[in-house]
PyMOL Python script that loads the backbone (N, CA, C, O; Angstrom):
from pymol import cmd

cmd.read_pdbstr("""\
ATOM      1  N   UNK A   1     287.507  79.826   7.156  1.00  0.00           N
ATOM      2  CA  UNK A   1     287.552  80.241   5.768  1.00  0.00           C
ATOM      3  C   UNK A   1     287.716  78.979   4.920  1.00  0.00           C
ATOM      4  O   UNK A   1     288.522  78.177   5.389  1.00  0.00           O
ATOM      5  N   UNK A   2     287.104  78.615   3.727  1.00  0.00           N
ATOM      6  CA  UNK A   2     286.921  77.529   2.811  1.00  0.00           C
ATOM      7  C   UNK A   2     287.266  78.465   1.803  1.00  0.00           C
ATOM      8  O   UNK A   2     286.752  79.525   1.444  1.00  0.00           O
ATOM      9  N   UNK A   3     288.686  77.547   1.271  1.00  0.00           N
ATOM     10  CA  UNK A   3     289.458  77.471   0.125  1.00  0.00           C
ATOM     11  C   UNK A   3     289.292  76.985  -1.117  1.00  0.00           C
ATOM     12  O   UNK A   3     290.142  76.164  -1.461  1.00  0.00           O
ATOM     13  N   UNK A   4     288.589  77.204  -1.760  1.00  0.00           N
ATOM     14  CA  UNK A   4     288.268  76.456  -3.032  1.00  0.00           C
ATOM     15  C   UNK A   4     289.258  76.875  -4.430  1.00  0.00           C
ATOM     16  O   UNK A   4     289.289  78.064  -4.746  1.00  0.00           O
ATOM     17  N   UNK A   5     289.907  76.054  -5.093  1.00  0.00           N
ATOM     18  CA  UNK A   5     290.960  76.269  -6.321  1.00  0.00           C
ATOM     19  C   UNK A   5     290.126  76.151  -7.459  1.00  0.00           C
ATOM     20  O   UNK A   5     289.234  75.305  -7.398  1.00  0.00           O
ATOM     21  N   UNK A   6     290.241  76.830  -8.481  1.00  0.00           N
ATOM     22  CA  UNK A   6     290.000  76.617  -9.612  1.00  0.00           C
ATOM     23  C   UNK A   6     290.736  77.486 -11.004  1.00  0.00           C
ATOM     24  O   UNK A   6     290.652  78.646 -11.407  1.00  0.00           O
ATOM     25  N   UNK A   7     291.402  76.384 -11.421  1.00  0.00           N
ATOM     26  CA  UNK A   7     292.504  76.977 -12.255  1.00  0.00           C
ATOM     27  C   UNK A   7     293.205  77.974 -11.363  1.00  0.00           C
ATOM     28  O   UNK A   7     293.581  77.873 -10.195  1.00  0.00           O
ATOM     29  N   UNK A   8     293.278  78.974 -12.239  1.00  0.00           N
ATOM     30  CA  UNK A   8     293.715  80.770 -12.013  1.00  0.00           C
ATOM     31  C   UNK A   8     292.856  81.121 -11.000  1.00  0.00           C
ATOM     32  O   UNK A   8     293.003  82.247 -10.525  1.00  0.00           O
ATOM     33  N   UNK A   9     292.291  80.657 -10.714  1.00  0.00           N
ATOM     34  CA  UNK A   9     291.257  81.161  -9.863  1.00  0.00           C
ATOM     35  C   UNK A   9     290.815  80.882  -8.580  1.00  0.00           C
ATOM     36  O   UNK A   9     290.055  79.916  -8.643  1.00  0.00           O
ATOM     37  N   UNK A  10     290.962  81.349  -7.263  1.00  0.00           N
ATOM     38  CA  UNK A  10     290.679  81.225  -6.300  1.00  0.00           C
ATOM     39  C   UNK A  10     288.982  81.861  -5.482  1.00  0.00           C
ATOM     40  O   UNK A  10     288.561  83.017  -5.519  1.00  0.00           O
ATOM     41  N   UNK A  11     288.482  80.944  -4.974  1.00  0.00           N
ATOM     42  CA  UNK A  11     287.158  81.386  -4.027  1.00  0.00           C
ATOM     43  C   UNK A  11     287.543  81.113  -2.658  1.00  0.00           C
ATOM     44  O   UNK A  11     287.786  79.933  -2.403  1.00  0.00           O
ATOM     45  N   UNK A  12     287.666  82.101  -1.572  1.00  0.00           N
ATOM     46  CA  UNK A  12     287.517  82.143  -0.451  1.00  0.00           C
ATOM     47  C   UNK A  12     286.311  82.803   0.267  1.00  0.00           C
ATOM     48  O   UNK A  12     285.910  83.964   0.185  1.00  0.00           O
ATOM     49  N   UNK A  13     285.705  81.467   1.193  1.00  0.00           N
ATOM     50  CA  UNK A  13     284.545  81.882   1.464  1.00  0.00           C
ATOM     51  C   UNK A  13     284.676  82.057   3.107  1.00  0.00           C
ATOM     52  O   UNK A  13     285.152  81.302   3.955  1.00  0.00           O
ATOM     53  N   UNK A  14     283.977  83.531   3.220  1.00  0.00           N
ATOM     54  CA  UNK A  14     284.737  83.852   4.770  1.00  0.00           C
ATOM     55  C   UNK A  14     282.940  83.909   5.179  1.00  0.00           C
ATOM     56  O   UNK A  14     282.951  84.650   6.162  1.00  0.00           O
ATOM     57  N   UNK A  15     282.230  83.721   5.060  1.00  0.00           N
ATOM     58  CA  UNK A  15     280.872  83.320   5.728  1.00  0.00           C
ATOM     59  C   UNK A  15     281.056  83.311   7.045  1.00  0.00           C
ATOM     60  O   UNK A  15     282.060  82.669   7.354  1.00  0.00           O
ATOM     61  N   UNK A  16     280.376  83.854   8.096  1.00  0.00           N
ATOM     62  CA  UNK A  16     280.301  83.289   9.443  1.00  0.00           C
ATOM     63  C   UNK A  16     281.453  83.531  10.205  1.00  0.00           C
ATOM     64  O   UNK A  16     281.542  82.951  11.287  1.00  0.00           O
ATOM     65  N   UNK A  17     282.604  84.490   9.737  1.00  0.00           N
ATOM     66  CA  UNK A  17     283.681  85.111  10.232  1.00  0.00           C
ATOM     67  C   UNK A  17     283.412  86.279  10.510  1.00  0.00           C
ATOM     68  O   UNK A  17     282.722  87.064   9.859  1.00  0.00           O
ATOM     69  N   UNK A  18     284.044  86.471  11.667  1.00  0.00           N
ATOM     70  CA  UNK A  18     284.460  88.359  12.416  1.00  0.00           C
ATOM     71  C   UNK A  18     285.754  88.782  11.309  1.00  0.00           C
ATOM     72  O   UNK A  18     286.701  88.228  10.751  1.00  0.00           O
ATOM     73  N   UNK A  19     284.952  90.492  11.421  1.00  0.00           N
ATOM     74  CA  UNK A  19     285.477  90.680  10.405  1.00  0.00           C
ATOM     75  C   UNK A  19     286.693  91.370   9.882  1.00  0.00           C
ATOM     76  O   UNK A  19     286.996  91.789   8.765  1.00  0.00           O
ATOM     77  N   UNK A  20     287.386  91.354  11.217  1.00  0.00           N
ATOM     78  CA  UNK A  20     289.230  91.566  11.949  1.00  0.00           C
ATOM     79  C   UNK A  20     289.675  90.165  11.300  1.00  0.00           C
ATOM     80  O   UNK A  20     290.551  90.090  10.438  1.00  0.00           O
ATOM     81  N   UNK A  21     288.931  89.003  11.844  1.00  0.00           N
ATOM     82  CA  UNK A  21     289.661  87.569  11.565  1.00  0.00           C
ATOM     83  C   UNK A  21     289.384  87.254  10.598  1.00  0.00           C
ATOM     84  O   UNK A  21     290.250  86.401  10.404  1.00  0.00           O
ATOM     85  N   UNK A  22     288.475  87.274   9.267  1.00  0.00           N
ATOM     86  CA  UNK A  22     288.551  87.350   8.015  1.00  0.00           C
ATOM     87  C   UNK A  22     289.270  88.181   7.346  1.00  0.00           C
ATOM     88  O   UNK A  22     289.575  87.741   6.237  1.00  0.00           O
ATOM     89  N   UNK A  23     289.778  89.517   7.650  1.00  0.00           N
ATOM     90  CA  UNK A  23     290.733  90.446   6.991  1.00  0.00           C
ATOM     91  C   UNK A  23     292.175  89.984   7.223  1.00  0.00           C
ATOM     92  O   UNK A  23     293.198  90.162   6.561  1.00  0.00           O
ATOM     93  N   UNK A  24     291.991  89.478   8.114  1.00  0.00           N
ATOM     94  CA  UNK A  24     293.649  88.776   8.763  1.00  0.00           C
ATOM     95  C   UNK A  24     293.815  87.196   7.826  1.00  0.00           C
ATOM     96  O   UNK A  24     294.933  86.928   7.387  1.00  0.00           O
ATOM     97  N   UNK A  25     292.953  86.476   7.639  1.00  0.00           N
ATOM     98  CA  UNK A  25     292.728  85.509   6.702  1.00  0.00           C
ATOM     99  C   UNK A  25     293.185  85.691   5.724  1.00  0.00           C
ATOM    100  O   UNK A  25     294.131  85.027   5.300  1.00  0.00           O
ATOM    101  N   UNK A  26     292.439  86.985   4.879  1.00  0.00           N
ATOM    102  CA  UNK A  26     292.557  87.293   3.750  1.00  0.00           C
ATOM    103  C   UNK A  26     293.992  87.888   2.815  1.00  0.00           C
ATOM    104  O   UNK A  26     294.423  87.633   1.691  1.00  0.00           O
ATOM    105  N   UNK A  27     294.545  89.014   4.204  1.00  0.00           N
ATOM    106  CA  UNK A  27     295.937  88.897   3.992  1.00  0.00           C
ATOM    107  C   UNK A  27     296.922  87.995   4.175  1.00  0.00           C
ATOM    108  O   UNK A  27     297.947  88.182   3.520  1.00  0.00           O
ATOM    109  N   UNK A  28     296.868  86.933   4.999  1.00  0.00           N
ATOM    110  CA  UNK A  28     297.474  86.132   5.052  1.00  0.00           C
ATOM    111  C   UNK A  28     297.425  85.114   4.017  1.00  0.00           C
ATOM    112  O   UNK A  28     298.398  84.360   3.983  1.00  0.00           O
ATOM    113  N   UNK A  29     296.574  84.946   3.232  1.00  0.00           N
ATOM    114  CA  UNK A  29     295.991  83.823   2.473  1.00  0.00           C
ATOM    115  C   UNK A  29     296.896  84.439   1.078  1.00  0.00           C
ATOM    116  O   UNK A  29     297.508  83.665   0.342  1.00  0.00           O
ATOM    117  N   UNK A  30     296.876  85.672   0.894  1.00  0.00           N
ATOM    118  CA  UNK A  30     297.607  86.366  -0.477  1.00  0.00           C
ATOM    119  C   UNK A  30     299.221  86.694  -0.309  1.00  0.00           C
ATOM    120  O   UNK A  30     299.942  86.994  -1.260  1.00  0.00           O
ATOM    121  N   UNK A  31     299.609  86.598   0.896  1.00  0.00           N
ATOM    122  CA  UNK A  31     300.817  86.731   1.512  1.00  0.00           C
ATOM    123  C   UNK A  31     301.604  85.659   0.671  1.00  0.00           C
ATOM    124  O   UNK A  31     302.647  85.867   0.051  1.00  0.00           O
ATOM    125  N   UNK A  32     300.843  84.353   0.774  1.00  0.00           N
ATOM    126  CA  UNK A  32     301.593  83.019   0.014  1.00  0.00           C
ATOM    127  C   UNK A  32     300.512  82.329  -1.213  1.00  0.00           C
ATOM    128  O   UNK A  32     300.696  81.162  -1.561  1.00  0.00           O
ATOM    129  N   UNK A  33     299.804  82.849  -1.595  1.00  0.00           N
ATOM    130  CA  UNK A  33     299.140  82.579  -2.741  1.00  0.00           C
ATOM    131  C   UNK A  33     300.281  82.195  -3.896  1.00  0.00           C
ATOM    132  O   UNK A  33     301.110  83.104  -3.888  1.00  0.00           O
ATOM    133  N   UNK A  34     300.620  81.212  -4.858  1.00  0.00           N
ATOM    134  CA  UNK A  34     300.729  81.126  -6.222  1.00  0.00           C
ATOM    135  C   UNK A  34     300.861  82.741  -6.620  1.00  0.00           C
ATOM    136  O   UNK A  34     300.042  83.562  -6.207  1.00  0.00           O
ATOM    137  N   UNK A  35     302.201  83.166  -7.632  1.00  0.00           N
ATOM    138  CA  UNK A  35     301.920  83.630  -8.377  1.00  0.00           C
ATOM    139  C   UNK A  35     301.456  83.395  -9.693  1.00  0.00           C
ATOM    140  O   UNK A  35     301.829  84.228 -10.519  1.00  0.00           O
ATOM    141  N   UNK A  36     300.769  82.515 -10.081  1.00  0.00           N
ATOM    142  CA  UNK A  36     299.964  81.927 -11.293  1.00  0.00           C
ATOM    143  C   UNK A  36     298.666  82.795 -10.960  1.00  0.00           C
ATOM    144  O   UNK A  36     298.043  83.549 -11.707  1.00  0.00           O
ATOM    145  N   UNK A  37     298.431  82.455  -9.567  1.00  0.00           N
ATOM    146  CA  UNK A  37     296.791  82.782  -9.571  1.00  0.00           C
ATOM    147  C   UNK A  37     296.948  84.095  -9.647  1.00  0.00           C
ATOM    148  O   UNK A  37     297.919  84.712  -9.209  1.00  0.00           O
ATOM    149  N   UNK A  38     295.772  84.668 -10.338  1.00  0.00           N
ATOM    150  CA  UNK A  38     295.026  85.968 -11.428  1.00  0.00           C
ATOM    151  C   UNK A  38     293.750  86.508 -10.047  1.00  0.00           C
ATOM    152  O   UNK A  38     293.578  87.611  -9.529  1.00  0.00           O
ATOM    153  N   UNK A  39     293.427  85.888  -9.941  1.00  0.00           N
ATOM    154  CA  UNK A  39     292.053  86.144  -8.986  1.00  0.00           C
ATOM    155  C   UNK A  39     291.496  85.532  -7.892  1.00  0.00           C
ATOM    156  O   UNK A  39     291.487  84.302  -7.957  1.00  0.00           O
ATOM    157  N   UNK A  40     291.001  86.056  -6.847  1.00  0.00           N
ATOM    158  CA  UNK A  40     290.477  85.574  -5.701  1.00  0.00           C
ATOM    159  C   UNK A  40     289.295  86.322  -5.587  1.00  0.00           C
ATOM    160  O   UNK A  40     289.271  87.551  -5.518  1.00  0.00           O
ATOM    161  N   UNK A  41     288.133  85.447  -5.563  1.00  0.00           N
ATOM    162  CA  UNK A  41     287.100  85.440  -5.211  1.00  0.00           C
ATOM    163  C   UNK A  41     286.193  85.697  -3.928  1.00  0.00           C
ATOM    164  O   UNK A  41     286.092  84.581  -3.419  1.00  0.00           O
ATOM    165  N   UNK A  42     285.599  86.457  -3.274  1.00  0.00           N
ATOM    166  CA  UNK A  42     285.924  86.447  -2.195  1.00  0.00           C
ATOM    167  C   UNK A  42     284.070  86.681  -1.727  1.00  0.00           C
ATOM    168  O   UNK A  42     283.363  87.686  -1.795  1.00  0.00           O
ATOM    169  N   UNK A  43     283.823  85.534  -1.348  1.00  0.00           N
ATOM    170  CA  UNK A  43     282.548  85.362  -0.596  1.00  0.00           C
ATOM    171  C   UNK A  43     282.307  85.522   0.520  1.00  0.00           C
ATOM    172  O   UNK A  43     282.643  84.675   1.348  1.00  0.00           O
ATOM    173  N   UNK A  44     281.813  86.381   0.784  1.00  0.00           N
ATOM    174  CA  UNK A  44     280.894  87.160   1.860  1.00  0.00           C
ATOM    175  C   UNK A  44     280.274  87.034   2.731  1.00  0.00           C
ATOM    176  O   UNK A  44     280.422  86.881   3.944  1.00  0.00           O
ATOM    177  N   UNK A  45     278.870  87.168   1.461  1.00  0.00           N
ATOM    178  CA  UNK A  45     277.372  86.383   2.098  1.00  0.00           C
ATOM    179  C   UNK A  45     276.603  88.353   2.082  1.00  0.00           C
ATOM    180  O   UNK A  45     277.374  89.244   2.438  1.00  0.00           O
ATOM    181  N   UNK A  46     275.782  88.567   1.840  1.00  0.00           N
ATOM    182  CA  UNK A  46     274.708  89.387   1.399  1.00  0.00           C
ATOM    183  C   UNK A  46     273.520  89.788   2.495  1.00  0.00           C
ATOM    184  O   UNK A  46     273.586  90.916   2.984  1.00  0.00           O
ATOM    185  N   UNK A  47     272.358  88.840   2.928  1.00  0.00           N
ATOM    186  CA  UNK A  47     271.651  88.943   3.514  1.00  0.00           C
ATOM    187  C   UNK A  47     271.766  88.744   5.051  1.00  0.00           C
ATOM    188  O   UNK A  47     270.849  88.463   5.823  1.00  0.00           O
ATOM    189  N   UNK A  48     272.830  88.908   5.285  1.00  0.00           N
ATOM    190  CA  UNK A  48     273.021  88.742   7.032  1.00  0.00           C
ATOM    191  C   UNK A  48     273.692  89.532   7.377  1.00  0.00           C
ATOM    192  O   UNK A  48     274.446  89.263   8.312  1.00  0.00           O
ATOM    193  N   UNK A  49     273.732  91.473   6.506  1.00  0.00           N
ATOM    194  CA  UNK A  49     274.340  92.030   7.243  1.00  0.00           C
ATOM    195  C   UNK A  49     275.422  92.527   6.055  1.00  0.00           C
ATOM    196  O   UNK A  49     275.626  91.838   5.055  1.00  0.00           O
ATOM    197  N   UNK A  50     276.132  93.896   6.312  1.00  0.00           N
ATOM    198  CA  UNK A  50     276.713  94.013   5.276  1.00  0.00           C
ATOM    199  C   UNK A  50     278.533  94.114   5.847  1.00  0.00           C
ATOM    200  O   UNK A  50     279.438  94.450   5.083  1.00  0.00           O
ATOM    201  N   UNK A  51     278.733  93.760   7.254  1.00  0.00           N
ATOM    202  CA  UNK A  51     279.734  94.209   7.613  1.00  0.00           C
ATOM    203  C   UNK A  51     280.916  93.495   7.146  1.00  0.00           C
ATOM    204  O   UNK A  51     281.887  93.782   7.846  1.00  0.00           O
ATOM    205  N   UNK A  52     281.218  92.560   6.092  1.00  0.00           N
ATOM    206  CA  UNK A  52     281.814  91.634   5.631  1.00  0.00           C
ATOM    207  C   UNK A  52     282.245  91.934   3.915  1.00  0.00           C
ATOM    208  O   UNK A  52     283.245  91.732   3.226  1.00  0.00           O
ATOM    209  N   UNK A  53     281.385  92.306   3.778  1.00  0.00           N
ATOM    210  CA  UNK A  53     281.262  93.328   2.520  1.00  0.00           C
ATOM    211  C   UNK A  53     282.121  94.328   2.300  1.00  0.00           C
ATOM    212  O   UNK A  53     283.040  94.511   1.502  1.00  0.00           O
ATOM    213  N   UNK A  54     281.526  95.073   3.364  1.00  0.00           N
ATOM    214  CA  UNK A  54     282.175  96.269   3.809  1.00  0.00           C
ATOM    215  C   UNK A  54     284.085  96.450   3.725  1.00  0.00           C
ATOM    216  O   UNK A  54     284.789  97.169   3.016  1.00  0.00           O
ATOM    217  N   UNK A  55     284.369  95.606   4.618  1.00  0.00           N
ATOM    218  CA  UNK A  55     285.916  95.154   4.794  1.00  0.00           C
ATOM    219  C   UNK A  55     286.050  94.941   3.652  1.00  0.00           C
ATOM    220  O   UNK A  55     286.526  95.938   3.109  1.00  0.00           O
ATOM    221  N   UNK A  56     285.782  93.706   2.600  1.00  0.00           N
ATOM    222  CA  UNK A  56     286.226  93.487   1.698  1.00  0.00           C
ATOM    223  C   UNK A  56     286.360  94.738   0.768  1.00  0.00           C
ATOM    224  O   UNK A  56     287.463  94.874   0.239  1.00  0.00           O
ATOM    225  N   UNK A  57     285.559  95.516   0.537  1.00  0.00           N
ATOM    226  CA  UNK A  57     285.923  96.507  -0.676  1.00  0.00           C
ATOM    227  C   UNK A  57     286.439  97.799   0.369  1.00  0.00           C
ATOM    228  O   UNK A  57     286.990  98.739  -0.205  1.00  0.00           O
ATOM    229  N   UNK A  58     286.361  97.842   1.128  1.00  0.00           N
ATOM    230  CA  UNK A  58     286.854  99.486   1.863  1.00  0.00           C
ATOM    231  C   UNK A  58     288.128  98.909   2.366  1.00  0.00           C
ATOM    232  O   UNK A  58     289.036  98.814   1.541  1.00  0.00           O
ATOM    233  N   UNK A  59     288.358  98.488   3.641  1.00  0.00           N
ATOM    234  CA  UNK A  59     289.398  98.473   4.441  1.00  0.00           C
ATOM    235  C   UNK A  59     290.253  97.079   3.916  1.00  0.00           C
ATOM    236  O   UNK A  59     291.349  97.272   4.443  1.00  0.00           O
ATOM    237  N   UNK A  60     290.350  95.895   3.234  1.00  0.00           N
ATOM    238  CA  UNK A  60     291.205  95.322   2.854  1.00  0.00           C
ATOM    239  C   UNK A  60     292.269  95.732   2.201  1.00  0.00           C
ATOM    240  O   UNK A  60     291.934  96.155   1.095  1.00  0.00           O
ATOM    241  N   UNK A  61     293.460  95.801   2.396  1.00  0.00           N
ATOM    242  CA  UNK A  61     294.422  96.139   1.326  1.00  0.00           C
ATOM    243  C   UNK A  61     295.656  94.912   1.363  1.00  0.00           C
ATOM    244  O   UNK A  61     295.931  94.211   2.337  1.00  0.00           O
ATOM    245  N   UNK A  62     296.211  94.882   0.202  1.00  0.00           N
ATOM    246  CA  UNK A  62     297.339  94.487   0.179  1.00  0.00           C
ATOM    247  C   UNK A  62     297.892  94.567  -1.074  1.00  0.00           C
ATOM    248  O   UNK A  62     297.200  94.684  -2.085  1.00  0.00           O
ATOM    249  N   UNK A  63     299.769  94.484  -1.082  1.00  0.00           N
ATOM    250  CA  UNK A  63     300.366  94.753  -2.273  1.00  0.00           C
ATOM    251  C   UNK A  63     299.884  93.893  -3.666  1.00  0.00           C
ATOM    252  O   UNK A  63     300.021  94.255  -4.835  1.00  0.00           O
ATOM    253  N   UNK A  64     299.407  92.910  -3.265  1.00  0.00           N
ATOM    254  CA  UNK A  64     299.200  91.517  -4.845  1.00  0.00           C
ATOM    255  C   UNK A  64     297.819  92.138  -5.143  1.00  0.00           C
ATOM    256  O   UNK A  64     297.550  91.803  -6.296  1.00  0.00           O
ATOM    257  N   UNK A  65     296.865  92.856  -4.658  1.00  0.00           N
ATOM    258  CA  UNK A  65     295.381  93.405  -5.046  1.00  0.00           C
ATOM    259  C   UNK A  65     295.822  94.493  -5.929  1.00  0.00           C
ATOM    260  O   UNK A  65     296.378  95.532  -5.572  1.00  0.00           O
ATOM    261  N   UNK A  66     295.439  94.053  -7.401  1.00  0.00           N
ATOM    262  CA  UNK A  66     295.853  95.022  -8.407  1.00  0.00           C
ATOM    263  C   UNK A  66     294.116  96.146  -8.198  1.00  0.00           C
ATOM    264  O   UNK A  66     294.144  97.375  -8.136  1.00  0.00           O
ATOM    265  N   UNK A  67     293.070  95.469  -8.144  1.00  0.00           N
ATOM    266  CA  UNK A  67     291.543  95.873  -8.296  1.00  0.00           C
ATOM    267  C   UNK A  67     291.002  95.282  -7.852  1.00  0.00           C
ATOM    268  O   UNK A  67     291.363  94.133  -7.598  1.00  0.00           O
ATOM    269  N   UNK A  68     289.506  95.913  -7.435  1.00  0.00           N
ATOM    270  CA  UNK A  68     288.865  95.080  -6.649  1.00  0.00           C
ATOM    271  C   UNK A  68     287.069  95.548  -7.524  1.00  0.00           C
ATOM    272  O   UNK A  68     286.472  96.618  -7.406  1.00  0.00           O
ATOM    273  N   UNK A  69     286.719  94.558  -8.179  1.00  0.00           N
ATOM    274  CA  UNK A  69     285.541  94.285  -8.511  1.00  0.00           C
ATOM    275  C   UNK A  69     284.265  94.168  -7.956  1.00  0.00           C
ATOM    276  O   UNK A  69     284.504  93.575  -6.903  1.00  0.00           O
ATOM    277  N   UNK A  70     282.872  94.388  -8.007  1.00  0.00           N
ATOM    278  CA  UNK A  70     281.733  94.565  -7.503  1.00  0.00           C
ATOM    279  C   UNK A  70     281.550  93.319  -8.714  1.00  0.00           C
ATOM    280  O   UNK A  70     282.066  93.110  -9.812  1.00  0.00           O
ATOM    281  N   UNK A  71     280.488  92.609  -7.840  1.00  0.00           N
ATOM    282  CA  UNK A  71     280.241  91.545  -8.875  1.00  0.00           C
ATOM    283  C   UNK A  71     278.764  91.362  -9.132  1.00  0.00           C
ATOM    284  O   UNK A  71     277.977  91.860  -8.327  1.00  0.00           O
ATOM    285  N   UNK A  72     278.369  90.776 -10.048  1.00  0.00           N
ATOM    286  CA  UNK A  72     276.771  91.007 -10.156  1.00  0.00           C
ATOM    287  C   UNK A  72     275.898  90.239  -9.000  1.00  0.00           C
ATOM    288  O   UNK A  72     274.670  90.270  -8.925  1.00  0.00           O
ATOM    289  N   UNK A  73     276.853  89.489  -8.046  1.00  0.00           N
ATOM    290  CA  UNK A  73     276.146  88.751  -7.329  1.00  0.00           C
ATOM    291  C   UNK A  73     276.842  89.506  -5.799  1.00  0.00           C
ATOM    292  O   UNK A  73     277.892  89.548  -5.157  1.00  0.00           O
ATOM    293  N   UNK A  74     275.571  89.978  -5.784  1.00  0.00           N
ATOM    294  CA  UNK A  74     276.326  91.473  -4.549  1.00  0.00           C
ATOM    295  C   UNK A  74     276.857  90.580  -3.112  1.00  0.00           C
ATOM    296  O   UNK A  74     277.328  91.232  -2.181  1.00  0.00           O
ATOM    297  N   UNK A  75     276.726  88.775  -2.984  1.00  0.00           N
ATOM    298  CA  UNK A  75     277.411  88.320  -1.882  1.00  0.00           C
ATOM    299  C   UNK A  75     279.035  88.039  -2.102  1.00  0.00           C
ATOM    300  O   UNK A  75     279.860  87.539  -1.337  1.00  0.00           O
ATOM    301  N   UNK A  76     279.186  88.643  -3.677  1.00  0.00           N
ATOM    302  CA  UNK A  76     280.907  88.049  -3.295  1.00  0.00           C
ATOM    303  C   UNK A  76     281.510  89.613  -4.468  1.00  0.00           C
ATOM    304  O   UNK A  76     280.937  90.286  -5.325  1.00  0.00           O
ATOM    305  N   UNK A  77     283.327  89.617  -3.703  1.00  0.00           N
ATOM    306  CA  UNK A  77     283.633  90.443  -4.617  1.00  0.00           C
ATOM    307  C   UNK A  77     285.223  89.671  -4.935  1.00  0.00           C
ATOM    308  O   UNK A  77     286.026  88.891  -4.422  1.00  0.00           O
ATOM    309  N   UNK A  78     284.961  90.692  -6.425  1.00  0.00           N
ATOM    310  CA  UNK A  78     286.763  89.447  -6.829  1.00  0.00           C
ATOM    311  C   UNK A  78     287.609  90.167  -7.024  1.00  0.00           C
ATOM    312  O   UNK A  78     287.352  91.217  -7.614  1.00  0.00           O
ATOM    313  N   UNK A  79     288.895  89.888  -6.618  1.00  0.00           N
ATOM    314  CA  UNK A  79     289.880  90.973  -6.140  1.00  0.00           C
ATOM    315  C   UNK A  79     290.629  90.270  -7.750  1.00  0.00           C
ATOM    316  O   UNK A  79     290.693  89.113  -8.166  1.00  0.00           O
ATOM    317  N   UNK A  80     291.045  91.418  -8.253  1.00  0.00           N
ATOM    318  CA  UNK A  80     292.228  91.094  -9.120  1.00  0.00           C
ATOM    319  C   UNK A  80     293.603  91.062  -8.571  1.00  0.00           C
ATOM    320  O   UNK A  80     294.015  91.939  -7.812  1.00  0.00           O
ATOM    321  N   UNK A  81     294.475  89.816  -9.046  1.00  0.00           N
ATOM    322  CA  UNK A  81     295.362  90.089  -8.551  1.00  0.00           C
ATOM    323  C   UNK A  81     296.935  90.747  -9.435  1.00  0.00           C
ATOM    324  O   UNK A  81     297.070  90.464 -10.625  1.00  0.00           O
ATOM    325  N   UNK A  82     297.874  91.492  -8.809  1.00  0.00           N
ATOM    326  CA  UNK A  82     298.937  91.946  -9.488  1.00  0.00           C
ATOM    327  C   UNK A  82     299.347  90.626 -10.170  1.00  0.00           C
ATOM    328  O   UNK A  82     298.724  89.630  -9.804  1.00  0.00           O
ATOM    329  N   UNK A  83     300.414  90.450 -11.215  1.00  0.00           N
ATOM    330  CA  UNK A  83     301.392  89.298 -11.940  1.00  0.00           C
ATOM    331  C   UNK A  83     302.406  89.611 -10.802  1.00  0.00           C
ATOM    332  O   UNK A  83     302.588  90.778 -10.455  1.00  0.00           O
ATOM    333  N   UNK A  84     303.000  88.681 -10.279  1.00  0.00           N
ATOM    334  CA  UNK A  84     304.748  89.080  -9.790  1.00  0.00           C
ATOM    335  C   UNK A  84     305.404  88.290 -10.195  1.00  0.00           C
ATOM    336  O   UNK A  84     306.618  88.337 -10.001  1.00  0.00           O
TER     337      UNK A  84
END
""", "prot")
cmd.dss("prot")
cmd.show_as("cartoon", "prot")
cmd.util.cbc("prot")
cmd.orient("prot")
């Protein structure tokens, strides 16, 4: 998984990950996230399959995911995050 910061804003790009060990990433990664950061970005990837996708908007959960966004660029989705 590639971590990219920007401002408030986080991109994690789980490309080329199984998609147990990207969900485990993903909670773990928000477990200790900044509470500053507002959003995480969360790249996918589109044309190789949708099972990555999938996880991200169905079966991901966690307490700091206030919403979870469809984005116009159907390889990534951006999770809003709660304030704590």
């Amino acid at each position: 998984m590639t971590i990219t910061k920007k401002g408030t804003v986080i991109e994690l790009d789980i490309h080329g990950m199984y998609a147990d060990d990207a969900k485990r990433e993903i909670e773990r990664y928000l477990s200790t996230v900044s509470p500053k950061v507002q959003e995480v970005i969360v790249i996918h990837g589109y044309h190789k399959g949708q099972v990555l996708k999938n996880m991200v908007r169905t079966r991901l959960k966690h307490p700091r995911i206030a919403s979870k966004l469809v984005s116009l660029n159907e390889g990534q989705t951006r999770l809003i995050l709660k304030f704590e």
